[in-house]
Each structure stands twice: as C-alpha cells, then as structure tokens.
TIDODO-219463 format. One record per residue: x, y, z of N, C-alpha, C, O in turn; residue in three letters. Coordinates in pm, whole numbers, plus 50000, padded with zeros to 5 digits. Example, Ala and Ser with C-alpha at 12.3 -4.5 7.8 and 13.67 -1.06 7.14 Angstrom:
TIDODO-219463
{n.u: 51319	n.v: 49431	n.w: 50780	ca.u: 51230	ca.v: 49550	ca.w: 50780	c.u: 51320	c.v: 49670	c.w: 50780	o.u: 51424	o.v: 49668	o.w: 50846	residu: ala}
{n.u: 51285	n.v: 49775	n.w: 50708	ca.u: 51367	ca.v: 49894	ca.w: 50714	c.u: 51290	c.v: 50003	c.w: 50787	o.u: 51341	o.v: 50114	o.w: 50804	residu: ser}
***
This chain:
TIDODO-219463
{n.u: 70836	n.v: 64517	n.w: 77100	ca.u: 70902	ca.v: 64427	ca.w: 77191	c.u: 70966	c.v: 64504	c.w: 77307	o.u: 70999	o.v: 64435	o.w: 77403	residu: unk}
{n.u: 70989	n.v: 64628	n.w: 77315	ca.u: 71101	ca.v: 64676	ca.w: 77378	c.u: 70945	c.v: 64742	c.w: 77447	o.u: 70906	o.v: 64693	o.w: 77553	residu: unk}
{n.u: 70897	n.v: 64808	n.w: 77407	ca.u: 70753	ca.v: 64828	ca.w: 77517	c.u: 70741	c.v: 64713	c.w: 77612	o.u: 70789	o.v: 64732	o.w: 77723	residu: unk}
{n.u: 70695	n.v: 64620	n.w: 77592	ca.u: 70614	ca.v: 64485	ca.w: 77646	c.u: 70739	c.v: 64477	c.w: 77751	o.u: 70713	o.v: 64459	o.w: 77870	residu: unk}
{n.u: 70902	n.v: 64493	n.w: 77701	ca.u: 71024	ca.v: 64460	ca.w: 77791	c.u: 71003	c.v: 64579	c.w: 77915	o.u: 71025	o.v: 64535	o.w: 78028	residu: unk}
{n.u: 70966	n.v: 64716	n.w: 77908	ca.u: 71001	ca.v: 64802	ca.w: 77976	c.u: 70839	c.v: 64759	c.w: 78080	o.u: 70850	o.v: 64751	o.w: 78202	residu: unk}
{n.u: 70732	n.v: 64742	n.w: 78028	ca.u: 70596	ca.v: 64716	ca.w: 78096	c.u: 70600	c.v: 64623	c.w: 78207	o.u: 70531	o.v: 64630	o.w: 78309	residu: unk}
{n.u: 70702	n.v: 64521	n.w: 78171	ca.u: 70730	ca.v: 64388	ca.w: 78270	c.u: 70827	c.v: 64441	c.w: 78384	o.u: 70808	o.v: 64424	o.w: 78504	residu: unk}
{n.u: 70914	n.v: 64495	n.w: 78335	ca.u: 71007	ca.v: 64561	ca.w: 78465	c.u: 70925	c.v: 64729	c.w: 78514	o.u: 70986	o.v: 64797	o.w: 78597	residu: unk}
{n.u: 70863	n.v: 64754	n.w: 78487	ca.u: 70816	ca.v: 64816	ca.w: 78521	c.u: 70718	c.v: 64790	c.w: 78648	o.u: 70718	o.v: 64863	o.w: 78747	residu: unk}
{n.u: 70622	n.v: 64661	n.w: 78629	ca.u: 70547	ca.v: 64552	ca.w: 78668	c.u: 70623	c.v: 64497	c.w: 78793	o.u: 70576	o.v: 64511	o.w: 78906	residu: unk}
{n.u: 70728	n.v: 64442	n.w: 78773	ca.u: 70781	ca.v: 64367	ca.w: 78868	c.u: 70925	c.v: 64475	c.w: 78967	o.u: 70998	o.v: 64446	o.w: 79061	residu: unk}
{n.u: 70912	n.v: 64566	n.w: 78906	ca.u: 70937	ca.v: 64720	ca.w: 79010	c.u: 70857	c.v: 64725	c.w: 79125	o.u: 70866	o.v: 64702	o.w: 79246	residu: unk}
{n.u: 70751	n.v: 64774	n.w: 79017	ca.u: 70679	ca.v: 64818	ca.w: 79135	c.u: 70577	c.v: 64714	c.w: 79228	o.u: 70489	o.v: 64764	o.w: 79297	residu: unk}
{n.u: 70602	n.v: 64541	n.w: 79222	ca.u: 70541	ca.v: 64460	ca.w: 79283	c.u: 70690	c.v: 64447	c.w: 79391	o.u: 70663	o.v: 64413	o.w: 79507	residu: unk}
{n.u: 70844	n.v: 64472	n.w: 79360	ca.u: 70877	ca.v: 64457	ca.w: 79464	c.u: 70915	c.v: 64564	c.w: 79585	o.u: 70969	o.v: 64561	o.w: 79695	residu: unk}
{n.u: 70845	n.v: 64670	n.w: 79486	ca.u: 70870	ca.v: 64772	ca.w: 79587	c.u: 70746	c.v: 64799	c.w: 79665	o.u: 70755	o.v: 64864	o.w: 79769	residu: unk}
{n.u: 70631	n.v: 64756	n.w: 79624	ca.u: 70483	ca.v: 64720	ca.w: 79699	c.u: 70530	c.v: 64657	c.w: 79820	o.u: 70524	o.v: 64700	o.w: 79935	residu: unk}
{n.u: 70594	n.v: 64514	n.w: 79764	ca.u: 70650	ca.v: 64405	ca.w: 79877	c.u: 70726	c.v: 64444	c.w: 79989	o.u: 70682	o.v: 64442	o.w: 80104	residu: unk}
{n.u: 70875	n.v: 64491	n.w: 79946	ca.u: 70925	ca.v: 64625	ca.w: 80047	c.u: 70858	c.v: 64701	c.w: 80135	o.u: 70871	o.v: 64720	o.w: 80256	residu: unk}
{n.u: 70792	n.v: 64739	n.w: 80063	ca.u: 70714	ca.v: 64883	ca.w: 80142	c.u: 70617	c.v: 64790	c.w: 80261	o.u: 70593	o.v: 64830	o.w: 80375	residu: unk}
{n.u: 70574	n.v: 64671	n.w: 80209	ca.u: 70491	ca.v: 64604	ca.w: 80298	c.u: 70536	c.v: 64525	c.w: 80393	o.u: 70464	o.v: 64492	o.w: 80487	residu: unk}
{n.u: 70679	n.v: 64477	n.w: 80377	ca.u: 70752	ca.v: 64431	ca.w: 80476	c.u: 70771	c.v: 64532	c.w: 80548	o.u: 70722	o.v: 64519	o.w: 80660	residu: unk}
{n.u: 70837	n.v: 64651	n.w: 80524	ca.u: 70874	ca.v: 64779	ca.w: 80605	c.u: 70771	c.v: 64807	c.w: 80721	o.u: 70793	o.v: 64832	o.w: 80840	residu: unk}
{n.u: 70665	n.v: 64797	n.w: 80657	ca.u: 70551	ca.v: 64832	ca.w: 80768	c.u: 70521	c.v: 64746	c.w: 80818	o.u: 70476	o.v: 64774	o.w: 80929	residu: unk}
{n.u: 70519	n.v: 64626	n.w: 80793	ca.u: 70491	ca.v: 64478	ca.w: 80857	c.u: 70590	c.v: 64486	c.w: 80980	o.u: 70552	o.v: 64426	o.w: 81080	residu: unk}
{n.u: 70718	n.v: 64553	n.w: 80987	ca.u: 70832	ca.v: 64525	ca.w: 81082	c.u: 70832	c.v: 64631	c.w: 81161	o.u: 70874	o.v: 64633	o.w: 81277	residu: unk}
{n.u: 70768	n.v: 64754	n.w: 81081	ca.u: 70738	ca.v: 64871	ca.w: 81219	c.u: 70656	c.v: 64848	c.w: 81326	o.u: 70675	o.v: 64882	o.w: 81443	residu: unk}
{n.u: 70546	n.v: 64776	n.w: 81270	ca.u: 70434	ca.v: 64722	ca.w: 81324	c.u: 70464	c.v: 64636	c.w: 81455	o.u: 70437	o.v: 64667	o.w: 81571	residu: unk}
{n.u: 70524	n.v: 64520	n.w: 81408	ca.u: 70554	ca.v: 64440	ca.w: 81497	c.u: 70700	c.v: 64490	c.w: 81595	o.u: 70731	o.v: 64441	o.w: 81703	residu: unk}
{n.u: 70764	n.v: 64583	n.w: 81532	ca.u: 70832	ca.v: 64642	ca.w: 81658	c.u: 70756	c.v: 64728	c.w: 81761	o.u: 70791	o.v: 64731	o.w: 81879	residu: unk}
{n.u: 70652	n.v: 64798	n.w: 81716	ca.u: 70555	ca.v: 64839	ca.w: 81802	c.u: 70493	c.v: 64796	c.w: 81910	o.u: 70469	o.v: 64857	o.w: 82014	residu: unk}
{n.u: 70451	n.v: 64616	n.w: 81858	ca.u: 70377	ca.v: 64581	ca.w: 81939	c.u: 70480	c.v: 64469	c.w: 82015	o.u: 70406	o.v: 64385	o.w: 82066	residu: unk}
{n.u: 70602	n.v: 64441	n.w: 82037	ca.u: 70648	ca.v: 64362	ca.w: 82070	c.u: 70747	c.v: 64436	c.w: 82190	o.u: 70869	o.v: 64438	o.w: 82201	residu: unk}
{n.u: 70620	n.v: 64506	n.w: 82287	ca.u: 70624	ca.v: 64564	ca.w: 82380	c.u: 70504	c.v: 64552	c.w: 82504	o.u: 70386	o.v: 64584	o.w: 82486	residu: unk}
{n.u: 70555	n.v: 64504	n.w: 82623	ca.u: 70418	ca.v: 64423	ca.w: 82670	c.u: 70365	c.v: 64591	c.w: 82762	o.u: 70283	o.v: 64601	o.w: 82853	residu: unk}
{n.u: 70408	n.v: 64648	n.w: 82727	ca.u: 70351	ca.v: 64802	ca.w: 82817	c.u: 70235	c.v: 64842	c.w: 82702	o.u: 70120	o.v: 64867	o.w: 82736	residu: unk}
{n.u: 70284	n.v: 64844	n.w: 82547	ca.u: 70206	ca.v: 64871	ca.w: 82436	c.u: 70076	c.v: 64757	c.w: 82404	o.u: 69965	o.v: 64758	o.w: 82351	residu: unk}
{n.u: 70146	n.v: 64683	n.w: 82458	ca.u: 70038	ca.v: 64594	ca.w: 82446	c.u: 69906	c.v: 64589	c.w: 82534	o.u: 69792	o.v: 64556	o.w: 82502	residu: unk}
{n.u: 69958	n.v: 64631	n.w: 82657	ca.u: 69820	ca.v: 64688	ca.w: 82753	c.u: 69758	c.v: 64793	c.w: 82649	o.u: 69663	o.v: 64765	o.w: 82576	residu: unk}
{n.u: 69827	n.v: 64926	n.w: 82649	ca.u: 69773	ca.v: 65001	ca.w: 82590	c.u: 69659	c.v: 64977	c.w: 82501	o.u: 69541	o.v: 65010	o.w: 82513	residu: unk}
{n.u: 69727	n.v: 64902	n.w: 82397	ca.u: 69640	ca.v: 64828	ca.w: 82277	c.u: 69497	c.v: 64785	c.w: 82306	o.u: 69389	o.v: 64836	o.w: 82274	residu: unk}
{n.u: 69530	n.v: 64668	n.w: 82380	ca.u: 69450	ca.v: 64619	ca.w: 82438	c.u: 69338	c.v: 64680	c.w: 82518	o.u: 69225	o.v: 64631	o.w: 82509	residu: unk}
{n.u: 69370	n.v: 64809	n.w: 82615	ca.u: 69298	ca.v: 64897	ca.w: 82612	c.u: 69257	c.v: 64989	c.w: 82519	o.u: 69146	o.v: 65037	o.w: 82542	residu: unk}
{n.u: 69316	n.v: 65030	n.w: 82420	ca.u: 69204	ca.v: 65122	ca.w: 82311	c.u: 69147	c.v: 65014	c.w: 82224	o.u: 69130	o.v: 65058	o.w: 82110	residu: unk}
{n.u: 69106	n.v: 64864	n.w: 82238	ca.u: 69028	ca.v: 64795	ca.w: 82158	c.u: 68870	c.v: 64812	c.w: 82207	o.u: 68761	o.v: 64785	o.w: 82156	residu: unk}
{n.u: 68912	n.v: 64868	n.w: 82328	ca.u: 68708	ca.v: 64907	ca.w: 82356	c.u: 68698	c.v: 65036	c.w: 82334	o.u: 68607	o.v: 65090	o.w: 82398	residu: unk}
{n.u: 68781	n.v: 65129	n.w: 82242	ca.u: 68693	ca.v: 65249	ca.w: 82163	c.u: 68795	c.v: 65332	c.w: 82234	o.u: 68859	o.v: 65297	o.w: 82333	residu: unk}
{n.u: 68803	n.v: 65457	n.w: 82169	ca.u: 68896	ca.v: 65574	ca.w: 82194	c.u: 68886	c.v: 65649	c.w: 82326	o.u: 68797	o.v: 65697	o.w: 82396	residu: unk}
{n.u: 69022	n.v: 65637	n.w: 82328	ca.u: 69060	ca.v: 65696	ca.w: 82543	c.u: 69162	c.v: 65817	c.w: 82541	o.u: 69265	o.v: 65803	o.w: 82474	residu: unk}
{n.u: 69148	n.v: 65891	n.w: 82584	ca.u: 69250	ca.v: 65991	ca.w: 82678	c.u: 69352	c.v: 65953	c.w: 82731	o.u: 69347	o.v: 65834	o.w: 82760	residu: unk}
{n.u: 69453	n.v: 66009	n.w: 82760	ca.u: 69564	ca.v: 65939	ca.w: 82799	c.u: 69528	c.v: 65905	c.w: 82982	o.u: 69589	o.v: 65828	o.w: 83057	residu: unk}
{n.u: 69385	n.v: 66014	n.w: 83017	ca.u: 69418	ca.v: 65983	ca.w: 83142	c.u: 69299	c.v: 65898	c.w: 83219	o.u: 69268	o.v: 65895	o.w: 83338	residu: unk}
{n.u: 69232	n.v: 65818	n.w: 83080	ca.u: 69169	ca.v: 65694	ca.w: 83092	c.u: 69271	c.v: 65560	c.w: 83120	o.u: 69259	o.v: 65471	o.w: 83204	residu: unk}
{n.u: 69369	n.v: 65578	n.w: 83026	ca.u: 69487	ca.v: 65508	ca.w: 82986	c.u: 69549	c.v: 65464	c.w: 83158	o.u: 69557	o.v: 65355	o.w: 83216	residu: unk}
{n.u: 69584	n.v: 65613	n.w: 83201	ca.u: 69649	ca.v: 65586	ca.w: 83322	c.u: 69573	c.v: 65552	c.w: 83385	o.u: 69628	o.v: 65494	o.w: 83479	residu: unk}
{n.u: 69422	n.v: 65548	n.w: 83402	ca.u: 69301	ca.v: 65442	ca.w: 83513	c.u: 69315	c.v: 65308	c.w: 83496	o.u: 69312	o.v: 65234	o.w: 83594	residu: unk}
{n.u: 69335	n.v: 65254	n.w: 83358	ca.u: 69264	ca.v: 65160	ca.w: 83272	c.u: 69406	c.v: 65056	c.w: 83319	o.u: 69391	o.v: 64941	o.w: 83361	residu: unk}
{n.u: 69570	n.v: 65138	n.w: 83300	ca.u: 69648	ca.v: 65022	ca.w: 83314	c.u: 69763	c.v: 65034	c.w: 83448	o.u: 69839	o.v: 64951	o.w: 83496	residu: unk}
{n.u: 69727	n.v: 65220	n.w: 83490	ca.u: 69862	ca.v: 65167	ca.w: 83624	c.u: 69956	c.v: 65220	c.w: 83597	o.u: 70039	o.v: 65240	o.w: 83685	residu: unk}
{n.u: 69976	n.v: 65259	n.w: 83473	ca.u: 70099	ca.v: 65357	ca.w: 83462	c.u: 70086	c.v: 65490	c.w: 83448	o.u: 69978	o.v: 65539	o.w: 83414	residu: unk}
{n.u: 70203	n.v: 65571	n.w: 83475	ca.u: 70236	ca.v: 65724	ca.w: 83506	c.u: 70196	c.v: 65778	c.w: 83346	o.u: 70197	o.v: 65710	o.w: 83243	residu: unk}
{n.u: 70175	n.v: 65870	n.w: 83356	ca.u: 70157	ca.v: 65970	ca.w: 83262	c.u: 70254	c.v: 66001	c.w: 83141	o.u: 70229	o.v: 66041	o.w: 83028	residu: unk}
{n.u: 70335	n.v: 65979	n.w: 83183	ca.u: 70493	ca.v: 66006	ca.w: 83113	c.u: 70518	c.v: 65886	c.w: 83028	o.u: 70545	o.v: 65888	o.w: 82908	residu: unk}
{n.u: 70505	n.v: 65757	n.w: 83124	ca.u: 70527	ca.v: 65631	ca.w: 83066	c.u: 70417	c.v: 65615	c.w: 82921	o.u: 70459	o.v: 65609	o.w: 82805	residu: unk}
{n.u: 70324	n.v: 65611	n.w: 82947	ca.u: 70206	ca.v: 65599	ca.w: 82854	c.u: 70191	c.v: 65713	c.w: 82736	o.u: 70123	o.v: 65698	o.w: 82635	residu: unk}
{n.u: 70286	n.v: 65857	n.w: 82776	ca.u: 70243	ca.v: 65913	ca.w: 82665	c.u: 70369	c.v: 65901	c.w: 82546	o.u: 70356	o.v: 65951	o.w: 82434	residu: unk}
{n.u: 70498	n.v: 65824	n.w: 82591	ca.u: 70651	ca.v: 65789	ca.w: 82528	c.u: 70610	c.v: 65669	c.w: 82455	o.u: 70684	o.v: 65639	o.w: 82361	residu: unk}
{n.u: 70487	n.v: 65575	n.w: 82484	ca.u: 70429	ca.v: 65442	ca.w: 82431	c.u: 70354	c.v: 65485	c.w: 82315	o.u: 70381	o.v: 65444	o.w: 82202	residu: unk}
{n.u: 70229	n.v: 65595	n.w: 82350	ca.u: 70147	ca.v: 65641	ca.w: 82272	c.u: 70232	c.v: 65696	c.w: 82145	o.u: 70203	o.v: 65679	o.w: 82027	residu: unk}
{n.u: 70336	n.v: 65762	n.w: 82195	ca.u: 70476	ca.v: 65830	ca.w: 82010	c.u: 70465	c.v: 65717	c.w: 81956	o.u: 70406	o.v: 65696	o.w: 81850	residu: unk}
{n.u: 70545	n.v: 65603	n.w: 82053	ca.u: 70604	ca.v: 65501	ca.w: 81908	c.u: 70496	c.v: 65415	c.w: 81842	o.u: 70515	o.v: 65344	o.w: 81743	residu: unk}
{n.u: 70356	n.v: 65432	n.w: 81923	ca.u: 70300	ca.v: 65365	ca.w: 81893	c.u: 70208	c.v: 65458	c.w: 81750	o.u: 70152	o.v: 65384	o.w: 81669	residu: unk}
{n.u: 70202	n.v: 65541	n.w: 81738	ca.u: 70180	ca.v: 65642	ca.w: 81687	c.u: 70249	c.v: 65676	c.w: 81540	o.u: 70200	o.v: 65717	o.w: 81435	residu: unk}
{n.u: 70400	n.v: 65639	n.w: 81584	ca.u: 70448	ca.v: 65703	ca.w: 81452	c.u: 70494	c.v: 65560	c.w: 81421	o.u: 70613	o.v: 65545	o.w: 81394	residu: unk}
{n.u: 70405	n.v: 65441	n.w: 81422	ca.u: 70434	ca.v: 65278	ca.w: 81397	c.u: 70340	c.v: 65326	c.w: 81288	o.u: 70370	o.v: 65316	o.w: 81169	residu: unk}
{n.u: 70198	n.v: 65393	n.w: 81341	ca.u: 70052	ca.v: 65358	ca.w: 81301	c.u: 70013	c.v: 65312	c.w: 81306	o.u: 69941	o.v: 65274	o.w: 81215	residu: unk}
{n.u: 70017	n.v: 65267	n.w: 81405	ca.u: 69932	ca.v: 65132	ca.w: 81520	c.u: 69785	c.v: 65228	c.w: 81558	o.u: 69672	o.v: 65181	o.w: 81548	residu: unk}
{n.u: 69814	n.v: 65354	n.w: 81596	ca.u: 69709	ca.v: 65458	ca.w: 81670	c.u: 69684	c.v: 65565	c.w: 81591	o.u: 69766	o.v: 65560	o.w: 81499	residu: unk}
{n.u: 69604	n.v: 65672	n.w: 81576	ca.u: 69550	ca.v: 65796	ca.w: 81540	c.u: 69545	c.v: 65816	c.w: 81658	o.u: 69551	o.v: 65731	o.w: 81747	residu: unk}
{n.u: 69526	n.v: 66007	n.w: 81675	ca.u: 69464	ca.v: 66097	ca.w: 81768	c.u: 69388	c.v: 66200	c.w: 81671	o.u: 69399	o.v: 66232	o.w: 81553	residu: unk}
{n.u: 69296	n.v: 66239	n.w: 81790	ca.u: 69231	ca.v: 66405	ca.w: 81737	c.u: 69211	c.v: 66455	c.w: 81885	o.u: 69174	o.v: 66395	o.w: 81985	residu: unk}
{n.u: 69244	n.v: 66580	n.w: 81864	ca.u: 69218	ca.v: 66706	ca.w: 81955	c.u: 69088	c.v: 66715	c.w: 81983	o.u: 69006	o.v: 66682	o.w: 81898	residu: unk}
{n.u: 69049	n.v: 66760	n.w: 82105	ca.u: 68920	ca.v: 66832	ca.w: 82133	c.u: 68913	c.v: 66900	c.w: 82236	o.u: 68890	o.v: 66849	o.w: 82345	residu: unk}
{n.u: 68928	n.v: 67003	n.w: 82222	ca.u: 68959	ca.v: 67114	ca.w: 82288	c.u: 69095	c.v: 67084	c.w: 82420	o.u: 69205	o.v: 67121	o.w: 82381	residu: unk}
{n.u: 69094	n.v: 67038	n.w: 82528	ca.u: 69208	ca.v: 67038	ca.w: 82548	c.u: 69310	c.v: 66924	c.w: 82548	o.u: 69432	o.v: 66918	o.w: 82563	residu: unk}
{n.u: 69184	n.v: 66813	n.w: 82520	ca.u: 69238	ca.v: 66689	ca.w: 82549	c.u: 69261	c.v: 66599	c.w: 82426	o.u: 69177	o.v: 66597	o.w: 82336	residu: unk}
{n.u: 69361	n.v: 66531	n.w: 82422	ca.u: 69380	ca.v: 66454	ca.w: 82273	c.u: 69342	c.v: 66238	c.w: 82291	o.u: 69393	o.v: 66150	o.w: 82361	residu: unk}
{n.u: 69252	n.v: 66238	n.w: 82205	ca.u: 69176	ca.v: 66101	ca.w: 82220	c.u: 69296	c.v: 66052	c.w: 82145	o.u: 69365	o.v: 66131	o.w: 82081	residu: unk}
{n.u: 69324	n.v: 65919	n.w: 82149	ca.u: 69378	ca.v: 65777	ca.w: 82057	c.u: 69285	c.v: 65662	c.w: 82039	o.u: 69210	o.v: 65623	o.w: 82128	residu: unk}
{n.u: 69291	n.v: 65610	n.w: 81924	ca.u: 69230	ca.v: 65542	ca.w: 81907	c.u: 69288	c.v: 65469	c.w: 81854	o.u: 69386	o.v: 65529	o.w: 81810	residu: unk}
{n.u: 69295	n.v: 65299	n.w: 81809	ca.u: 69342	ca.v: 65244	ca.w: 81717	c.u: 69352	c.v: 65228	c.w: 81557	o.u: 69235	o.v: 65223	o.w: 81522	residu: unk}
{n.u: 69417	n.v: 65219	n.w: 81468	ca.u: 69398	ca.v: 65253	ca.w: 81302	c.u: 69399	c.v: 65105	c.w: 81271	o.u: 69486	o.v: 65018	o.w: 81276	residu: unk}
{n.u: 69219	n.v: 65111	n.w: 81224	ca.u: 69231	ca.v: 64954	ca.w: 81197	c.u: 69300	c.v: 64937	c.w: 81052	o.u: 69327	o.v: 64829	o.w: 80999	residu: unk}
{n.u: 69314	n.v: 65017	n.w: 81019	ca.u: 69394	ca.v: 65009	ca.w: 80862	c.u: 69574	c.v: 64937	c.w: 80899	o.u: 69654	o.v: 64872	o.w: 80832	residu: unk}
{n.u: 69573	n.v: 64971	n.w: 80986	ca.u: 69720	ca.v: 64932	ca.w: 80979	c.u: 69695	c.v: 64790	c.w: 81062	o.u: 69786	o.v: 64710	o.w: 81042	residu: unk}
{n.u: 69598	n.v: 64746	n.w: 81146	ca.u: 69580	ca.v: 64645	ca.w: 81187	c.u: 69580	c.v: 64521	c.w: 81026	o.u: 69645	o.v: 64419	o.w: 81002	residu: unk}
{n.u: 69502	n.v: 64576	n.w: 80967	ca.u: 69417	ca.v: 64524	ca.w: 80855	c.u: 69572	c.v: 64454	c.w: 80779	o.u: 69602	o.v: 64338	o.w: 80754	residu: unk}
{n.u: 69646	n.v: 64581	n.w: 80760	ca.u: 69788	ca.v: 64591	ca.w: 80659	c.u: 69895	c.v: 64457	c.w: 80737	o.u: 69977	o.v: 64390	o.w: 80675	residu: unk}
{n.u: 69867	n.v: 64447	n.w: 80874	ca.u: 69939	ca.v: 64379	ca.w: 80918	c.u: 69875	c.v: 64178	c.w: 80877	o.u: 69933	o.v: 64080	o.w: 80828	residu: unk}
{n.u: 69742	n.v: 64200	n.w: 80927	ca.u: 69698	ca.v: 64092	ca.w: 80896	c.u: 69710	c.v: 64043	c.w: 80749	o.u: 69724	o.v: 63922	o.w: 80733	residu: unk}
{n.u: 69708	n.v: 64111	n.w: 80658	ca.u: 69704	ca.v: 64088	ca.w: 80529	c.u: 69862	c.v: 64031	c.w: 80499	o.u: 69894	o.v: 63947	o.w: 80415	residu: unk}
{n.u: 69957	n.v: 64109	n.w: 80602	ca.u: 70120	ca.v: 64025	ca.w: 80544	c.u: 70117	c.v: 63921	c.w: 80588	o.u: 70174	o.v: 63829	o.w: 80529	residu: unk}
{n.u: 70042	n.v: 63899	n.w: 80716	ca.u: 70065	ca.v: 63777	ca.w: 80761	c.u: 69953	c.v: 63637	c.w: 80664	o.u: 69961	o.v: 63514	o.w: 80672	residu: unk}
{n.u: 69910	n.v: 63677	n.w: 80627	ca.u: 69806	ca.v: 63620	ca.w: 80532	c.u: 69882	c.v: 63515	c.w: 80393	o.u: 69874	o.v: 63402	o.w: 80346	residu: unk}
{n.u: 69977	n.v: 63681	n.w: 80367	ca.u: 70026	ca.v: 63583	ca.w: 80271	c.u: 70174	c.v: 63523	c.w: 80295	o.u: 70245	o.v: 63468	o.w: 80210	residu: unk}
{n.u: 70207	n.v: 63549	n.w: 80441	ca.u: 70306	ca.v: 63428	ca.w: 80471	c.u: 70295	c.v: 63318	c.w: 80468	o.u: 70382	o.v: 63232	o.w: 80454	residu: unk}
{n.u: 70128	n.v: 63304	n.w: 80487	ca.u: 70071	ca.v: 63179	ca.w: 80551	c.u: 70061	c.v: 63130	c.w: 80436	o.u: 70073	o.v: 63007	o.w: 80429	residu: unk}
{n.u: 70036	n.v: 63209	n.w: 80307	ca.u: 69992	ca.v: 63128	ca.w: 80226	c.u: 70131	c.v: 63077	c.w: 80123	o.u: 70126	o.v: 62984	o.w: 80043	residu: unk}
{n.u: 70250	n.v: 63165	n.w: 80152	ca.u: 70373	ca.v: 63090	ca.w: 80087	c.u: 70405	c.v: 63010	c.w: 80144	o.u: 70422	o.v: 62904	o.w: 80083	residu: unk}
{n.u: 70434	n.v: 63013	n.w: 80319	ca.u: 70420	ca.v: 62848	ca.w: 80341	c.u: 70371	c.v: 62754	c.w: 80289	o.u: 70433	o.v: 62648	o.w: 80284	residu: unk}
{n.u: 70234	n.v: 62767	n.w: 80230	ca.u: 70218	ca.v: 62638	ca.w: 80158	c.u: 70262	c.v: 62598	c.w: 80050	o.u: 70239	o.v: 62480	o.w: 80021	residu: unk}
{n.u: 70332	n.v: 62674	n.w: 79963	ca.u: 70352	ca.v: 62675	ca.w: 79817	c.u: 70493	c.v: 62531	c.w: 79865	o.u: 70546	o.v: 62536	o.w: 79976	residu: unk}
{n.u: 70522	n.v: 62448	n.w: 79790	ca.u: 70611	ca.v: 62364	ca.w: 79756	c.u: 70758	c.v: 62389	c.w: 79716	o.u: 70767	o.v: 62417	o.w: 79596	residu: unk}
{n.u: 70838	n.v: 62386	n.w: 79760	ca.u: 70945	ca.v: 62424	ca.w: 79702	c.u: 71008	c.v: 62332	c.w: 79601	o.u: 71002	o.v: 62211	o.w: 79620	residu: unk}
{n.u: 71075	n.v: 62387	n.w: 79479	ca.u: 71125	ca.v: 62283	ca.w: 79375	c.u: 71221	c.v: 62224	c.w: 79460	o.u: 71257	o.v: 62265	o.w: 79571	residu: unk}
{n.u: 71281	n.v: 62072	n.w: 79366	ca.u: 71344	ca.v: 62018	ca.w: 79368	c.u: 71510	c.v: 62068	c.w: 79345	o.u: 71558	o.v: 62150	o.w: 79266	residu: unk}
{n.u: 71583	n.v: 61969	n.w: 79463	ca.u: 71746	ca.v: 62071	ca.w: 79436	c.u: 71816	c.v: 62032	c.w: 79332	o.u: 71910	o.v: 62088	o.w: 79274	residu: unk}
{n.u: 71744	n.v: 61891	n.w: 79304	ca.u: 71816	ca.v: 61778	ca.w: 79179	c.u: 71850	c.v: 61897	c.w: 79091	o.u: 71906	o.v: 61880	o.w: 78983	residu: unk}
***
C-alpha cells in the first residue's frame, strides 16, 4: 500500500511539474513574441534561415536593433543559430513553436471541460 501511495505522488509530481515547466515556457514564449519588432523578425525567418544582415534588408532596422531582438529571442527559444565561418545564420526552432502550440491545444481543450456544480 505504501508503494502504490509513494507511485501516485510520485505520478502527480512529476505531471505538475511537467505542467509548470510547460507553462514556464509557454510564458517565455509568448513574452518573446509579444513584441511587434520580433515579430517582423519571425515572420521573416519563416521563409528559411537568414543572417542578421538579410534581417536588416528584409525589415529596416539597424544592426544593433535586430541583433538585442535576435538574444531574447534566442534565449526564449523561439530561434537557433550556427556559425559558418564568419557569419552566424538564425533560424526558427520549430520545436518550441510545436511546444507552444501544444499548450495552447490543451487550453482549448479545458475550456471545454464543464465545470461542477457550486450547490
């Protein structure tokens, strides 16, 4: 009995610390993108991985501006980079796109659930 007791909290540990962890990133996320400068950005690396000084063709802003967007956007995990030789590409991480859609998935789907009665 005392197994089966420790298996369940064990269980429902680590489903709310899953949950946590998935809100956490659900809210980095959307602080990321609830930036309309990041959001060009975005919007520009959805047609495939750019340079920062595609970036500055593509939307109009300075160099400086776009590469202070590219950090937060970066250490959200909204983006990846890789080096090549001198220049560093970004691209978007559809994994964290994916992670985001999936919270929102199941907001949608507790909205539907019914709430009991207050009687």
């Amino acid at each position: 009995m005392a197994i089966l007791v420790k298996l369940q909290h064990y269980y429902w540990t680590k489903q709310l610390m899953s949950s946590a962890v998935a809100n956490k990133k659900a809210i980095d996320l959307l602080k990321a993108l609830a930036e309309p400068i990041r959001l060009k950005i975005i919007e520009s690396l959805s047609n495939g991985e750019k340079c920062v000084c595609d970036l500055m063709q593509e939307t109009d802003l300075a160099q400086s501006k776009i590469s202070f967007h590219l950090k937060v956007l970066k250490e959200a995990g909204v983006i990846t980079d890789r080096q090549s030789g001198r220049w560093i590409y970004y691209k978007l991480d559809i994994r964290a796109l994916k992670s985001l859609q999936n919270w929102i998935k199941k907001l949608r789907k507790e909205c539907l659930n019914e709430t009991s009665s207050c009687e």
